[in-house]
VOPAGU-2260 file (C-alpha; in pm, 1 decimal, decimal comma):
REM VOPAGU-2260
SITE   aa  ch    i         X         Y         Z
SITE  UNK   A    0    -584,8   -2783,0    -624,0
SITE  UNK   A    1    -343,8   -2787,9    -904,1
SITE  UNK   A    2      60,3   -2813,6    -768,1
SITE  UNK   A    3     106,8   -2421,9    -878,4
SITE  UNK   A    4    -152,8   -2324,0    -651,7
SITE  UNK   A    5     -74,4   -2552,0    -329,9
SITE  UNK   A    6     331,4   -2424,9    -389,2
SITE  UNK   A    7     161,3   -2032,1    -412,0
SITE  UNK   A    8     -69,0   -2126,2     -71,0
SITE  UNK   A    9     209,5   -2348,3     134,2
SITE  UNK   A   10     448,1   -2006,3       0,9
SITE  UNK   A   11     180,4   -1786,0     148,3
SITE  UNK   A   12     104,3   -1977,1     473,6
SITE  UNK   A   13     530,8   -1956,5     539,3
SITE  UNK   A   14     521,0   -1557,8     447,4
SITE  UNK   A   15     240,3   -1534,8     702,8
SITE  UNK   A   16     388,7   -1749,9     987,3
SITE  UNK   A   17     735,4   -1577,5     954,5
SITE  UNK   A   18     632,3   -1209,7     914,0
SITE  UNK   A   19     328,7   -1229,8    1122,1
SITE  UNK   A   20     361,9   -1459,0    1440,2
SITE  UNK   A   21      87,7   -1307,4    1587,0
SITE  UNK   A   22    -201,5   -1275,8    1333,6
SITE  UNK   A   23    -504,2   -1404,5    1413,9
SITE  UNK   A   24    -580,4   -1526,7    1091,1
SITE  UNK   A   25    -474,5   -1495,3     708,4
SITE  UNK   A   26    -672,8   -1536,5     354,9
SITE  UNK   A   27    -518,9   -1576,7     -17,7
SITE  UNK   A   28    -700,4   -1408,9    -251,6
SITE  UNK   A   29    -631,5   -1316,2    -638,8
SITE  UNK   A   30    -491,9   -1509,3    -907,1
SITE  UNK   A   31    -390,7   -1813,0    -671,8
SITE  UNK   A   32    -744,6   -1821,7    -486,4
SITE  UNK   A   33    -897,8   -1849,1    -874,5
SITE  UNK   A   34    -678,4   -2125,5   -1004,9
SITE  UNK   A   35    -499,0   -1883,9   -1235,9
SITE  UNK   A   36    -168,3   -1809,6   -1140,7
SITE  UNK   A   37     135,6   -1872,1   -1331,3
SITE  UNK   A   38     471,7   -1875,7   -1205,4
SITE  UNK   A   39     560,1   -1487,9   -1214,6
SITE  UNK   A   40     229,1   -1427,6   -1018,4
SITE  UNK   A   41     252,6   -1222,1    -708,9
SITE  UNK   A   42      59,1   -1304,9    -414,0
SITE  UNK   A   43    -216,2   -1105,7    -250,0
SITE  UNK   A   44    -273,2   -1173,2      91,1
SITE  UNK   A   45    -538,1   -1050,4     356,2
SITE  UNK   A   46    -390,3   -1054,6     701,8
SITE  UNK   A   47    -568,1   -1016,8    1076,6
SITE  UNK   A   48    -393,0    -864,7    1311,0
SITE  UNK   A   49    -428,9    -830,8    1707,4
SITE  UNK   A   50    -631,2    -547,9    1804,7
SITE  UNK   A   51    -490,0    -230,0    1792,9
SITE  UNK   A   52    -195,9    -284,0    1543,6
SITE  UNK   A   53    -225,7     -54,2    1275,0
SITE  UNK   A   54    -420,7    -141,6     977,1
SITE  UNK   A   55    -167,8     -93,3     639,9
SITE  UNK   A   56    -104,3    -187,1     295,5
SITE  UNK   A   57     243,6    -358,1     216,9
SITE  UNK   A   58     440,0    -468,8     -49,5
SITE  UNK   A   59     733,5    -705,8      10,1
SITE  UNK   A   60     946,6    -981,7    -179,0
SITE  UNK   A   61     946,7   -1270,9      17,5
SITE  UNK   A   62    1159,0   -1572,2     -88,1
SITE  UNK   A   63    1210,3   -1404,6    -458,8
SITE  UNK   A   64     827,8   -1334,8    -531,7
SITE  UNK   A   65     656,1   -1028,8    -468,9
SITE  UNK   A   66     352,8    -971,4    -242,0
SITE  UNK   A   67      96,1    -765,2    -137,9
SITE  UNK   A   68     -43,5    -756,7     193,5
SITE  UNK   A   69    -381,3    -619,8     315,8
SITE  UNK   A   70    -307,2    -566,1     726,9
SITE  UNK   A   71    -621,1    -482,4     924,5
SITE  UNK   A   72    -704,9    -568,4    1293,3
SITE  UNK   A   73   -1029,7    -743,6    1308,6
SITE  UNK   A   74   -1222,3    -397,5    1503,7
SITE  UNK   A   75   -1114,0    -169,6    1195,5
SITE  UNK   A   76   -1214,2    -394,3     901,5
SITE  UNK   A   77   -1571,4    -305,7     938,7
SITE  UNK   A   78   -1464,6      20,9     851,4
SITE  UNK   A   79   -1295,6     -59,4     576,0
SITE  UNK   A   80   -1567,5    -317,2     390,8
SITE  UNK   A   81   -1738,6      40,6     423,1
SITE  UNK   A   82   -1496,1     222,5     245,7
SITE  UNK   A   83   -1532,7     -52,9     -26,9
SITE  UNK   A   84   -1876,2      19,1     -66,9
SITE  UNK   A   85   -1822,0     348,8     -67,0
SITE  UNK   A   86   -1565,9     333,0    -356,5
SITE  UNK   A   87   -1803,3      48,7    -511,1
SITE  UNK   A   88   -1445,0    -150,4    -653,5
SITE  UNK   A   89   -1465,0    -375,6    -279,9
SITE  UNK   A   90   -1149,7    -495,9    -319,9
SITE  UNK   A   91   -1056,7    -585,5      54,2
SITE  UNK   A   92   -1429,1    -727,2      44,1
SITE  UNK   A   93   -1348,4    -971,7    -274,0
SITE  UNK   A   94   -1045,0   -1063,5     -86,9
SITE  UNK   A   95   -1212,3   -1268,3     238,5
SITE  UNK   A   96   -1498,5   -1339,1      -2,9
SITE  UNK   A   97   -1294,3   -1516,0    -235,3
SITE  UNK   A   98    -951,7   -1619,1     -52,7
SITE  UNK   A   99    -842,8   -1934,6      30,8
SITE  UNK   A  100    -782,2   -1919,4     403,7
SITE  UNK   A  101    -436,2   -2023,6     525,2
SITE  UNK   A  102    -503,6   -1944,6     917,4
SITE  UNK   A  103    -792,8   -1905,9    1117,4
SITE  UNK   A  104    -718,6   -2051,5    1474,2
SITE  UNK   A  105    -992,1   -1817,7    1664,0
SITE  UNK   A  106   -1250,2   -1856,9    1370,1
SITE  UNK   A  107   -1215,3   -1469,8    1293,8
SITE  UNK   A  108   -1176,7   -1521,2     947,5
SITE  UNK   A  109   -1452,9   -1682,4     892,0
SITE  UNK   A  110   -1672,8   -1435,1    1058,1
SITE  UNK   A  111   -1496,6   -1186,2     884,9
SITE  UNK   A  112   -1580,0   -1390,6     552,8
SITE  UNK   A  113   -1925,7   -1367,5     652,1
SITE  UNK   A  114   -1964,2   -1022,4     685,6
SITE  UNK   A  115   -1795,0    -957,7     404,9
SITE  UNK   A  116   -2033,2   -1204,4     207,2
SITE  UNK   A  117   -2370,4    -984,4     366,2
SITE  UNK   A  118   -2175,8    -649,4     223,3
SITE  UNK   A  119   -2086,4    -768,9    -144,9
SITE  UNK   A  120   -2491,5    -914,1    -161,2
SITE  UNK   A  121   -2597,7    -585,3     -33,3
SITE  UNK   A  122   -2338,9    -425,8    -330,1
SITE  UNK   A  123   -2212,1     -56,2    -349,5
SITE  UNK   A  124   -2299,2     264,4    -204,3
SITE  UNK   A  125   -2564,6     387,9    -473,1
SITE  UNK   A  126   -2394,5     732,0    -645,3
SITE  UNK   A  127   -2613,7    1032,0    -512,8
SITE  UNK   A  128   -2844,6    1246,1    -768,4
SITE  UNK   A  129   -2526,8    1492,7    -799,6
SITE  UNK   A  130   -2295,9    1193,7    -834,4
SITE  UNK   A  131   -2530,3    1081,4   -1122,0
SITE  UNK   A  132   -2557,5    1399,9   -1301,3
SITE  UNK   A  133   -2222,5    1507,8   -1368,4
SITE  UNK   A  134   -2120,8    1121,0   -1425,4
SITE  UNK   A  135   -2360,6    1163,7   -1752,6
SITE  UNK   A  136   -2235,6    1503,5   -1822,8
SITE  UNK   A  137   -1871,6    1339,1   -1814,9
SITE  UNK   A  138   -1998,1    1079,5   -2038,4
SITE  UNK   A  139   -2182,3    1300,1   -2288,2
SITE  UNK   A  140   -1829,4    1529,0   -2328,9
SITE  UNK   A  141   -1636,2    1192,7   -2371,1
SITE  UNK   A  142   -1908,3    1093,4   -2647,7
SITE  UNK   A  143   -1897,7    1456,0   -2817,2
SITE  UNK   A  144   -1538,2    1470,1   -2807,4
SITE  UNK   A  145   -1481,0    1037,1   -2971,8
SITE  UNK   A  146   -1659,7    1225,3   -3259,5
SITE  UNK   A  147   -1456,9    1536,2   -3234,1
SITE  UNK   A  148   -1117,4    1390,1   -3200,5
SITE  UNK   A  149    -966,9    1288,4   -3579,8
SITE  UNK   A  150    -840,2     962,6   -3635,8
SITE  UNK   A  151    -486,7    1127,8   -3762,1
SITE  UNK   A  152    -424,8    1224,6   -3376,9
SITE  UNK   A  153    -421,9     850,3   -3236,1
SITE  UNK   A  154    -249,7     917,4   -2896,3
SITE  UNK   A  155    -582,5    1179,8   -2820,8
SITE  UNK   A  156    -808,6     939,2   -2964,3
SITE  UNK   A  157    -680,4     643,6   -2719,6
SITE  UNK   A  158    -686,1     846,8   -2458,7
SITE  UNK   A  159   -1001,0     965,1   -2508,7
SITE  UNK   A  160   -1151,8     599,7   -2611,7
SITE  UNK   A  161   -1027,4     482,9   -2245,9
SITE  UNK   A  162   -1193,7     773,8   -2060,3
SITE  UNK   A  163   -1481,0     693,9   -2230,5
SITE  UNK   A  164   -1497,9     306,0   -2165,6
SITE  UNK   A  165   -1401,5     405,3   -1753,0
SITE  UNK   A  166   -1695,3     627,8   -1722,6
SITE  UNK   A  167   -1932,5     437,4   -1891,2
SITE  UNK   A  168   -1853,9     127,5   -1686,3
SITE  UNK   A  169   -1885,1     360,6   -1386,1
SITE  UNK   A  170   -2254,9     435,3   -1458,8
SITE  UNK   A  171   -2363,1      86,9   -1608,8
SITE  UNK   A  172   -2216,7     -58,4   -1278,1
SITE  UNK   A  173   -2387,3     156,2   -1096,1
SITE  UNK   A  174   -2740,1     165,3   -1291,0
SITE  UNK   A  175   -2714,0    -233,3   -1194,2
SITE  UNK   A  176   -2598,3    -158,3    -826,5
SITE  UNK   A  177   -2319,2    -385,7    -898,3
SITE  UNK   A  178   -1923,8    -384,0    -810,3
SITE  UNK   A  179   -1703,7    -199,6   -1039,3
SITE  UNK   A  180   -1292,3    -219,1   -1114,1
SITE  UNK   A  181    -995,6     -84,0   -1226,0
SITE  UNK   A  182    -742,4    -231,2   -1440,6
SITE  UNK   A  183    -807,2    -585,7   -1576,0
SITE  UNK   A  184   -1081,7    -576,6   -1340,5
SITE  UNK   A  185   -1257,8    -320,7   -1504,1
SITE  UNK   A  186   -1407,5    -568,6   -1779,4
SITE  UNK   A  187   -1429,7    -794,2   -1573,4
SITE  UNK   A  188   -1677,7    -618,6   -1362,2
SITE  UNK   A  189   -1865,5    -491,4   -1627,0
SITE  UNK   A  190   -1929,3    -795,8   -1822,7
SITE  UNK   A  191   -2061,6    -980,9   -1451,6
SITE  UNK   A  192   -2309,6    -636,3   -1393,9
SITE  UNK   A  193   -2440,1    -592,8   -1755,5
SITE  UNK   A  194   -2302,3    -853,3   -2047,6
SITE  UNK   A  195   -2501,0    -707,5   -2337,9
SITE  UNK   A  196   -2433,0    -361,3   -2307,0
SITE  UNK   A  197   -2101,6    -414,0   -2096,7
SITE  UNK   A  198   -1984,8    -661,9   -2393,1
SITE  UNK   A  199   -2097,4    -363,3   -2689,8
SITE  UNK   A  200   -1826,7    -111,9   -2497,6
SITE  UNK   A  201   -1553,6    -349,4   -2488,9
SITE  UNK   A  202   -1645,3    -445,4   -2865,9
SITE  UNK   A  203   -1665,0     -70,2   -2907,5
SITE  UNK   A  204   -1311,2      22,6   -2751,9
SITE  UNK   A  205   -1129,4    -238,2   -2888,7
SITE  UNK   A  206   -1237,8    -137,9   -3242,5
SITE  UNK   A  207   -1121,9     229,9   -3212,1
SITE  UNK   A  208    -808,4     100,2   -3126,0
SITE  UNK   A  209    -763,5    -170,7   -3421,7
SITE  UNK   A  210    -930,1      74,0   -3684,3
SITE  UNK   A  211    -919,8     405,5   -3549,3
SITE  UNK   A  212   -1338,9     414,1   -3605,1
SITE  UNK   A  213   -1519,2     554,1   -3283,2
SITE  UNK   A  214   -1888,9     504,7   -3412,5
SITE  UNK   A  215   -1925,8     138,0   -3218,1
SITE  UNK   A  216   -1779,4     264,9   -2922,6
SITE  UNK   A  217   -2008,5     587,5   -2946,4
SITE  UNK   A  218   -2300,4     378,7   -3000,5
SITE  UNK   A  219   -2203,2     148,2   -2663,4
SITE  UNK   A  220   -2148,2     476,2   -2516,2
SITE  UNK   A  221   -2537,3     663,1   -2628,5
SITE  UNK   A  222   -2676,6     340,9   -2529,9
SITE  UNK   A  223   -2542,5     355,3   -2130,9
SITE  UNK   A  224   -2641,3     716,9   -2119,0
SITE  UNK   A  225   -3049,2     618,4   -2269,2
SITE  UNK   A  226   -3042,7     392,1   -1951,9
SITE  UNK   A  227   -2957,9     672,3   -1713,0
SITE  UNK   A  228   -3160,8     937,9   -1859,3
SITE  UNK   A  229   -2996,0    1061,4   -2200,6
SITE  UNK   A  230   -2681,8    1292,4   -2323,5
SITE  UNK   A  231   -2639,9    1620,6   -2047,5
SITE  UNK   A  232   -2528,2    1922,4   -2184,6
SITE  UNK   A  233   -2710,0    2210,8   -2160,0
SITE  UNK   A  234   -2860,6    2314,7   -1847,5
SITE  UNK   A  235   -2634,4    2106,2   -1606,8
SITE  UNK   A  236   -2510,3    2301,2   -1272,3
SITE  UNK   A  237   -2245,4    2160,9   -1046,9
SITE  UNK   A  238   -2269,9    2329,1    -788,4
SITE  UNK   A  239   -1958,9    2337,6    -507,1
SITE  UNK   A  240   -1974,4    2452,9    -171,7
């Protein structure tokens, strides 16, 4: 453990005994748990509380850095490794998978790191046929419209490159079962579930937004939708009850 990350964890393990006297056990995940921090880094931290306190999300400053908290009682965090699933980003679930555990004086944690472990192998909620459908009719617009959208008006073509790249990486993930992200995670994700055609998209967006040229990013794009069943246009029906 490199001296940044054992100042981040003994920084944690203080936030955690001072704040939370009470917790039955504590993990630090992100950036810190993967040997990557730097010294502006906030810390993420997965707290277990006593039974019936309520389960929250928190952000606080404690001595100068800022840190988010993930507060669950051990009965309700079933219920929320569900809600990962059901999301497919499992970002609660990558916490006590990953995290480095600062407390665990009942052992909680590591059952909790367990379960966690069986839910991430088992991966995502798959999307449902309707789910499916109008995620390729999404995709096909996007496609139609990198074609349609002139490289003069850059702001529209961004914006319509990054919709593009989101939904795509929605259905690869998915294809693959695998986990999928937001934000920096969103690459990240997609690289781990598919590197070929995962690495073609990222190619793809990046070189719309150095040259303005949409035709590798389209290409990335037609090849996700082959894998799910082609371009939807015509004929779809969403229907809404």
């Amino acid at each position: 453990m490199d001296e940044l990350v054992k100042a981040l964890t003994e920084q944690a393990r203080r936030l955690v005994t001072e704040r939370f006297p009470r917790a039955r056990g504590a993990v630090l995940g992100g950036s810190a748990a993967r040997g990557t921090a730097r010294g502006t880094s906030d810390l993420d931290i997965a707290v277990l509380l006593p039974d019936g306190a309520p389960a929250r999300r928190e952000v606080i400053r404690h001595e100068g850095r800022l840190s988010e908290l993930f507060l669950h009682a051990g009965p309700d965090l079933e219920r929320f490794f569900e809600e990962d699933r059901a999301v497919r980003r499992g970002t609660v679930l990558f916490l006590y998978d990953e995290g480095l555990v600062l407390a665990d004086p009942y052992g909680e944690v590591a059952r909790m790191r367990e379960r966690a472990r069986k839910v991430l192998a088992a991966g995502p909620l798959p999307l449902t046929e309707a789910q499916r459908e109008r995620s390729r009719y999404v995709l096909t617009c996007w496609l139609d419209d990198l074609y349609d959208t002139p490289r003069e008006a850059r702001s529209e073509q961004l914006a319509v490159a990054d919709a593009a790249l989101r939904e795509a990486a929605h259905l690869l993930t998915a294809h693959h079962n695998a986990w999928t992200g937001i934000g920096r995670w969103l690459p990240r994700r997609l690289l781990a579930a598919d590197p070929e055609h995962g690495g073609t998209l990222l190619a793809g967006h990046r070189a719309i937004a150095e040259t303005g040229d949409p035709g590798a990013l389209a290409a990335a794009v037609r090849a996700v939708l082959d894998l799910v069943g082609g371009e939807l246009r015509e004929g779809y029906v969403e229907v809404r009850s």
